[in-house]
C-alpha positions in Angstrom: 206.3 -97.8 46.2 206.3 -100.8 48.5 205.5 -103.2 45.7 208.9 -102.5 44.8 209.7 -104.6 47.9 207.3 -107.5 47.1 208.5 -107.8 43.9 212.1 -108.0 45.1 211.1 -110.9 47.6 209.1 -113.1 44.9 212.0 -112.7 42.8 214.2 -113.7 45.7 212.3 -116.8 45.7 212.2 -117.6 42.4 216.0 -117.1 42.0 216.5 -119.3 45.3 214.3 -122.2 43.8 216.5 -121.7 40.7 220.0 -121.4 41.9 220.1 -123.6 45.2 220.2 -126.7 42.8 222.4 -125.5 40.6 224.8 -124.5 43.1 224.6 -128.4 44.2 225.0 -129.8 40.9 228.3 -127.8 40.7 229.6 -129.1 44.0 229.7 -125.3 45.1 229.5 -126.1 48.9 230.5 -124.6 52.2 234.3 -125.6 53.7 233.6 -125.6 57.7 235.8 -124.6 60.3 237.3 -127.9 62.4 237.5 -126.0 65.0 234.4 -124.6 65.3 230.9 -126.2 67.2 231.2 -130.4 66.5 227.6 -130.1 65.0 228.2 -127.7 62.1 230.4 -130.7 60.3 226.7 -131.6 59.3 226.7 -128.2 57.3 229.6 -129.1 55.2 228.6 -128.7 51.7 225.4 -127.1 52.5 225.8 -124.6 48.9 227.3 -121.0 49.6 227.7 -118.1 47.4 223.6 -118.0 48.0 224.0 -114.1 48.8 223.5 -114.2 44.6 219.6 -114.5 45.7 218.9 -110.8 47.4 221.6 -109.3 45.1 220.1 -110.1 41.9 216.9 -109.7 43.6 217.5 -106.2 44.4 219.1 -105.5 41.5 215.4 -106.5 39.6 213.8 -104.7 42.6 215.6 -101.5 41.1 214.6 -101.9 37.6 210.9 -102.8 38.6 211.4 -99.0 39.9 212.6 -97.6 37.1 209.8 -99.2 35.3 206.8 -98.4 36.9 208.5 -94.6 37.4 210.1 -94.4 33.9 208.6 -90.7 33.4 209.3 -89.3 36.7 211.9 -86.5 36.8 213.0 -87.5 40.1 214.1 -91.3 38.6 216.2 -89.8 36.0 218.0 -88.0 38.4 218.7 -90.2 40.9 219.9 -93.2 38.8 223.2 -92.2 38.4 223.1 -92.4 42.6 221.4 -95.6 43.4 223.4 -97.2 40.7 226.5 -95.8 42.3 225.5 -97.3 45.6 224.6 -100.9 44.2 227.9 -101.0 42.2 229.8 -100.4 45.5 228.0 -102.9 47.1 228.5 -105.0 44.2 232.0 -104.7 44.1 232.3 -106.2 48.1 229.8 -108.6 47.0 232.4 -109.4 44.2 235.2 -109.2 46.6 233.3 -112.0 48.5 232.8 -114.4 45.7 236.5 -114.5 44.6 237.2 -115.3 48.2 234.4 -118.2 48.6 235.6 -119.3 44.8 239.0 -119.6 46.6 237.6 -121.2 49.8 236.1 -124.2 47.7 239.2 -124.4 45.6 241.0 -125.0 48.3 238.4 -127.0 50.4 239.5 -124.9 53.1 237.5 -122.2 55.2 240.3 -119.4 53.9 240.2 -117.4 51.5 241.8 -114.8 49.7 244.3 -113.5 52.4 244.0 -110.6 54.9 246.4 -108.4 52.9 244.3 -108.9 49.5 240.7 -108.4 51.0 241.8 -105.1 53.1 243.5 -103.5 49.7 240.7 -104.1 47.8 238.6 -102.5 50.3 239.9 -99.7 50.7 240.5 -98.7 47.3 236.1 -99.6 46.4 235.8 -96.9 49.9 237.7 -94.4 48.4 236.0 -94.1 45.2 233.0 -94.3 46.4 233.8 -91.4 48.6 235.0 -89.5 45.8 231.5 -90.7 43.8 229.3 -89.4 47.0 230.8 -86.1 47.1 231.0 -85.3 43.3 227.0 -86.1 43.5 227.2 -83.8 47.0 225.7 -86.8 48.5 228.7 -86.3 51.4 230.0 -83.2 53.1 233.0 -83.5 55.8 230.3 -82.4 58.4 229.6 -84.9 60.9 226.0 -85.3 62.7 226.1 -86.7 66.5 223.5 -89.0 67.2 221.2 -88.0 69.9 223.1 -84.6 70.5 221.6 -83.7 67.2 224.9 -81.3 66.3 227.3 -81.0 63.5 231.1 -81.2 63.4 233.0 -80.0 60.1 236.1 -81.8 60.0 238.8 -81.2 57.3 238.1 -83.0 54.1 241.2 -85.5 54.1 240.5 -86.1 58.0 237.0 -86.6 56.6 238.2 -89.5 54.2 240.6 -90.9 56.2 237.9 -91.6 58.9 235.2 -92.4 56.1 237.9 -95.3 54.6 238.4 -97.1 58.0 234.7 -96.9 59.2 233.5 -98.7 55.7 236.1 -101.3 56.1 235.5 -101.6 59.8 231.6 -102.3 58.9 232.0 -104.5 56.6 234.2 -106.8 57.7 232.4 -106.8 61.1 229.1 -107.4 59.1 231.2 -110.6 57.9 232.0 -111.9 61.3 228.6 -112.0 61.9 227.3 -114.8 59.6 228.0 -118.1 61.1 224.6 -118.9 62.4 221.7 -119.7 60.5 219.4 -116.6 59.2 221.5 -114.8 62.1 223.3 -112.1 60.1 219.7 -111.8 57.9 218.0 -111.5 61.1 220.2 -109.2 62.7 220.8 -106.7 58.8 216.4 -106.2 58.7 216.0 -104.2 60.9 219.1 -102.0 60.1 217.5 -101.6 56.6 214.2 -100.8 58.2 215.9 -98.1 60.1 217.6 -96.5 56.8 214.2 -96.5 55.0 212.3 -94.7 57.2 215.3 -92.5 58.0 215.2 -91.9 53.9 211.6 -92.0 53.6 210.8 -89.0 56.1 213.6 -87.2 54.8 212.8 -87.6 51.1 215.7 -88.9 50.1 213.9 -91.4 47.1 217.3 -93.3 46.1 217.9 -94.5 49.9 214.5 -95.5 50.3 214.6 -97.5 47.0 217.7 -99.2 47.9 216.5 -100.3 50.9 213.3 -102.3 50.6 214.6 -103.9 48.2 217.0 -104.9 49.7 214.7 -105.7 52.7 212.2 -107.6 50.1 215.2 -109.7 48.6 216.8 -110.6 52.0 213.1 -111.6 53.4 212.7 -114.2 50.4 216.7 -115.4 50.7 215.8 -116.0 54.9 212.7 -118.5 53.9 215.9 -120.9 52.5 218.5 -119.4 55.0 216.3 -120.1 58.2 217.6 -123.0 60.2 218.4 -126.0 58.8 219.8 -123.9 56.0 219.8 -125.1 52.7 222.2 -122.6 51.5 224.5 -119.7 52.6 225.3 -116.5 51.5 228.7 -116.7 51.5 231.1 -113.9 51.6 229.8 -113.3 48.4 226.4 -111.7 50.4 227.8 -110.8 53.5 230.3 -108.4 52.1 227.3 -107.0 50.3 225.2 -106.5 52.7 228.3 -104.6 54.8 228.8 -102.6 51.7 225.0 -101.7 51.4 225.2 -100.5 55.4 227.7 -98.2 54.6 226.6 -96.9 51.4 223.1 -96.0 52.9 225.3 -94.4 55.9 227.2 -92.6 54.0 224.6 -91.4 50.9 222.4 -90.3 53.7 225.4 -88.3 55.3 224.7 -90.1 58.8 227.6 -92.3 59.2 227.7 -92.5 63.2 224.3 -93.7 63.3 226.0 -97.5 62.7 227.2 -96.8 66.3 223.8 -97.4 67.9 222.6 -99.4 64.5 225.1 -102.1 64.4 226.1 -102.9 68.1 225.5 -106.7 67.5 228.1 -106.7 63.8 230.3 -104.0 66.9 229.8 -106.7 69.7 230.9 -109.7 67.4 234.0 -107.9 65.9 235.0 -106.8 69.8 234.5 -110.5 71.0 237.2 -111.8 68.5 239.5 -108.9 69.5 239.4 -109.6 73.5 239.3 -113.5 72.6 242.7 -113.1 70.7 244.3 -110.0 72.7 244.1 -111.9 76.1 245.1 -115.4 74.5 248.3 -113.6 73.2 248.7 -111.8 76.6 248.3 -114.9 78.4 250.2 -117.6 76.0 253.5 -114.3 76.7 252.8 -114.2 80.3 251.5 -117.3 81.3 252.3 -120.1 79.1 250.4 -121.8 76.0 248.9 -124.2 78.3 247.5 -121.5 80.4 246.1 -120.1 77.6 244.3 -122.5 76.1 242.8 -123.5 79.0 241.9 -120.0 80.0 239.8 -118.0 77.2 237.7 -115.5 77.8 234.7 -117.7 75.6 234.7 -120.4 74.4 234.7 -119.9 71.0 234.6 -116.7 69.5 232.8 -115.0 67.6 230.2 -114.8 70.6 227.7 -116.2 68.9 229.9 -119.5 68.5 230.2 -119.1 72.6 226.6 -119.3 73.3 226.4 -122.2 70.7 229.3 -124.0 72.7 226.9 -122.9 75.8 223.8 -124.9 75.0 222.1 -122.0 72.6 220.1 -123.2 70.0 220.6 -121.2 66.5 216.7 -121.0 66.8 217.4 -119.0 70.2 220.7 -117.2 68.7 218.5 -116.4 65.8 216.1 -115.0 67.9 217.6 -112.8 70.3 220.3 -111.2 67.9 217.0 -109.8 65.9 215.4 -108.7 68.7 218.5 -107.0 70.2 219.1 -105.3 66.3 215.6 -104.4 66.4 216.0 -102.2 69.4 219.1 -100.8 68.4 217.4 -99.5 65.2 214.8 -98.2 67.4 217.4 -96.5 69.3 218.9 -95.7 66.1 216.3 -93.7 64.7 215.4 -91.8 67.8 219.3 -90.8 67.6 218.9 -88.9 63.9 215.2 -88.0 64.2 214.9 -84.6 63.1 217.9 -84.1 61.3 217.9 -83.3 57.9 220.3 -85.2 55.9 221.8 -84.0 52.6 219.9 -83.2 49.5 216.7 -83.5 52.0 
């Protein structure tokens, strides 16, 4: 089974090899923030959209299983899921390339607007809800992580919570990528963690999803380590947020990203204190006042410990580490439980 993996990162390589200068020859490069640390002007124009390399990559990885399986029972049957649960991370994927399309139309670092990206969003969560529990990959019983109990909750409550948790995840998953390799660093071992979760509960679709996936982003990090010659773009990050959540949600564990994803949580909460208190204080205080007193320097945080002498080597570093342990932590939290359709 784990060749599935290998195959998924030499294809990730071969697709990088391929793409990278065609990306370049197209002009498709990377708008940077003015604003943001004086040395990532050197990255403008570095290509983006790069997320391509682990998504086809595990797209192949997934037909390199259905090929080597082709007469197993078990395939058949869970095609119809694992192809559910690329397509919705497809469709953020997609989501992501019409707004890094309209990022280098604009040679500006935004998008498609707020508005736009949260619709869309929502509406790929909800049907994917709707998929999950037609498949009876999803009840409205929710597990507790290291209490190891269940609490039904009414189905539309159920949905309701479901929508904003996949959009919260995703979009924090976002915020995370503005470091080299950082956001492939930190998104391993969250992957790790939903294979074995999948593997020791039998659940063949989850586990196939996710080493591919771990097999294409290990190939797309040899030309994402720092200096990067390429990003992934919202085009990958959304992805990769959607891929979390559908492995959370398949699985039937969706707290688990509460321990799994502290550093994607830590990120989004650093740009909500660094903008709540600058409005509080611009109200209260002045705009001068303000300015001069943020909480960071820059936010997200990982922009702050740039600004405070990090290297992205050392950022790089220490955010794996950290996501490492919390998947660690993460796993101890659901061990034991069995998850739907195990």
């Amino acid at each position: 089974m784990y060749i599935i993996a290998l195959a998924s990162f030499i294809i990730a390589v071969v697709i990088g090899l391929v793409l990278i200068p065609i990306l370049k020859a197209f002009k498709l490069g990377q708008p940077i923030k003015t604003i943001g640390p004086v040395w990532h002007s050197s990255k403008a124009g570095t290509p983006t959209m790069g997320g391509w390399i682990f998504i086809l990559a595990g797209a192949a990885g997934i037909f390199v299983w259905r090929w080597l399986n082709s007469s197993a029972a078990e395939t058949s049957r869970g095609l119809p899921v694992i192809a559910a649960i690329f397509v919705f991370a497809l469709v953020f994927g997609i989501i992501g390339f019409i707004d890094d399309l309209a990022k280098i139309r604009k040679k500006q670092n935004e998008g498609l607007t707020g508005k736009v990206k949260f619709l869309l969003q929502l509406i790929a969560a909800l049907v994917f809800l709707f998929l999950m529990r037609n498949f009876g990959y999803l009840t409205s019983n929710l597990f507790i992580p290291f209490l190891y109990i269940e609490i039904a909750i009414p189905v539309p409550l159920y949905f309701a919570f479901a929508a904003f948790v996949i959009v919260g995840t995703v979009n924090a998953v976002n915020l995370t990528d503005g470091v080299d390799g950082v956001l492939t660093g930190v998104t391993l071992p969250v992957l790790g963690c939903f294979a074995l979760l999948a593997f020791v509960s039998r659940q063949t679709v989850q586990f196939v999803f996710a080493i591919v996936l771990i097999g294409g982003l290990a190939g797309y990090l040899l030309f994402n380590f720092h200096p990067a010659k390429v990003f992934m773009g919202d085009t990958g990050s959304l992805f990769l947020g959607g891929a979390i959540c559908a492995l959370a949600f398949s699985l039937n564990i969706p707290l688990v990203l509460v321990p799994l994803c502290l550093i994607y949580i830590w990120t989004t909460l650093s740009v909500i204190i660094q903008v709540g208190v600058f409005k509080i204080r611009r109200k209260t205080r002045g705009l001068e006042y303000a300015q001069s007193h943020r909480v960071f320097k820059m936010s997200p945080f990982h922009h702050h410990l740039e600004k405070s002498g990090w290297s992205e080597y050392r950022i790089f570093a220490v955010y794996t580490i950290i996501s490492t342990v919390c998947a660690i932590a993460a796993y101890v939290s659901i061990a034991g439980f069995t998850v739907v359709g195990g």
